[in-house]
C-alpha positions as CSV (number, residue, x, y, z in Angstrom):
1,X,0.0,0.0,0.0
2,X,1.4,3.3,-1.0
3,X,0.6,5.7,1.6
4,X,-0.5,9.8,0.3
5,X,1.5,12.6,1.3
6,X,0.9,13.5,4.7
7,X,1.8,16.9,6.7
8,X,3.6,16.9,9.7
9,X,0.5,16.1,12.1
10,X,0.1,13.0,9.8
11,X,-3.1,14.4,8.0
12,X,-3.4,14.3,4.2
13,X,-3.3,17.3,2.5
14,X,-6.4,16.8,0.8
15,X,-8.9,15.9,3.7
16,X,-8.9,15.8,7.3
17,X,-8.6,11.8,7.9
18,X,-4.8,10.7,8.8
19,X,-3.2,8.7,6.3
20,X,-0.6,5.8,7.9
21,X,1.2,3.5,6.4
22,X,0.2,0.0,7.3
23,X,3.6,-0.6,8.6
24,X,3.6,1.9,10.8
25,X,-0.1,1.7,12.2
26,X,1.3,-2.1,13.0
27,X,4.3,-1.1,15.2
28,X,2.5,1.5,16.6
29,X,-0.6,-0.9,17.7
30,X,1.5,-3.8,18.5
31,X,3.8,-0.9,21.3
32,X,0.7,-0.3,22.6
33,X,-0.3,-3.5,23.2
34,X,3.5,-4.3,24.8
35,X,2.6,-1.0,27.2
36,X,-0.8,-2.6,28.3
37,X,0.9,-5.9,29.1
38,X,3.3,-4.2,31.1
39,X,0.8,-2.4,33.1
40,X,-2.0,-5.3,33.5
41,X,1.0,-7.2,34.9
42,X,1.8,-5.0,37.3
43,X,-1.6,-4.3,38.2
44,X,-1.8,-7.9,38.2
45,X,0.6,-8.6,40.9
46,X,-1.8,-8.7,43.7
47,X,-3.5,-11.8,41.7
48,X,-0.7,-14.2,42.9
49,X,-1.9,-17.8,42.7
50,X,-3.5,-20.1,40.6
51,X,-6.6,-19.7,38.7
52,X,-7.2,-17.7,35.3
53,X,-6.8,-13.9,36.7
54,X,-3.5,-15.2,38.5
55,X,-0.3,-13.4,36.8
56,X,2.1,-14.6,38.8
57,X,4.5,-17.7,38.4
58,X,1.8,-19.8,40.3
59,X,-0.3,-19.8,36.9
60,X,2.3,-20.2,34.0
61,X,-0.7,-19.1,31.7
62,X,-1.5,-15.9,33.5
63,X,1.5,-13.7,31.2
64,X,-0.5,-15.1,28.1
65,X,-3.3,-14.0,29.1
66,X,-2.4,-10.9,30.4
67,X,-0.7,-10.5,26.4
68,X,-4.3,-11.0,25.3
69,X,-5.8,-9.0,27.4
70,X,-3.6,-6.1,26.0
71,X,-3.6,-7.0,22.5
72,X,-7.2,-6.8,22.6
73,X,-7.8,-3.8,24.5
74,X,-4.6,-2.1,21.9
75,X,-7.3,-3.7,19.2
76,X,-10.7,-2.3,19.8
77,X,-8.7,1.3,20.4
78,X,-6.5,1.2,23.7
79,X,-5.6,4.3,25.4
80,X,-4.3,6.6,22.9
81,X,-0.8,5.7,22.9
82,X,-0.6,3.9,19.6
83,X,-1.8,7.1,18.3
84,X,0.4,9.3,19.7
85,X,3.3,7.0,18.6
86,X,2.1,6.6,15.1
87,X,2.2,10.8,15.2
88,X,5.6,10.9,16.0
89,X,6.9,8.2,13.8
90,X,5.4,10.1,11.3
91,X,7.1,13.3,12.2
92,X,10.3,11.7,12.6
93,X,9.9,10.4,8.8
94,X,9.1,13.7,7.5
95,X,12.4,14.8,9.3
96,X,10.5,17.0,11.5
């Protein structure tokens, strides 16, 4: 996919929808969804024990699913961070 020309706040020039490469909407997306692992994990802490909310090393399958609670949650629209990263990897390729 060949992405359009984009300004600097990743917008096309000709509307007001943000044009993203695929590539980059995927690293962004898939950062976020690294970030909410991270902090379901820690949140996650208390959970110790086995059972499917445990996180801890009780429940060796309480990391994977913590890793699909996030990549769910980064999937149906997260938090805002994939956004803000996929804004500044734009910038940064526009040599801003």
């Amino acid at each position: 996919m060949e992405p359009t020309p984009t300004t600097a706040l990743g917008v096309a020039a000709a509307g007001d929808r943000p044009v993203v490469p695929e590539d980059v909407e995927r690293t962004a997306r898939e950062f976020e969804a690294v970030f909410l692992a991270r902090m379901l994990q820690t949140v996650g802490r208390p959970l110790r024990g086995p059972g499917a909310a445990a996180s801890g090393s009780d429940d060796p399958w309480g990391s994977m699913l913590i890793d699909a609670y996030a990549r769910m949650i980064a999937k149906a629209g997260g938090i805002g961070v994939a956004d803000a990263v996929m804004r500044e990897m734009l910038r940064l390729q526009e040599g801003g």
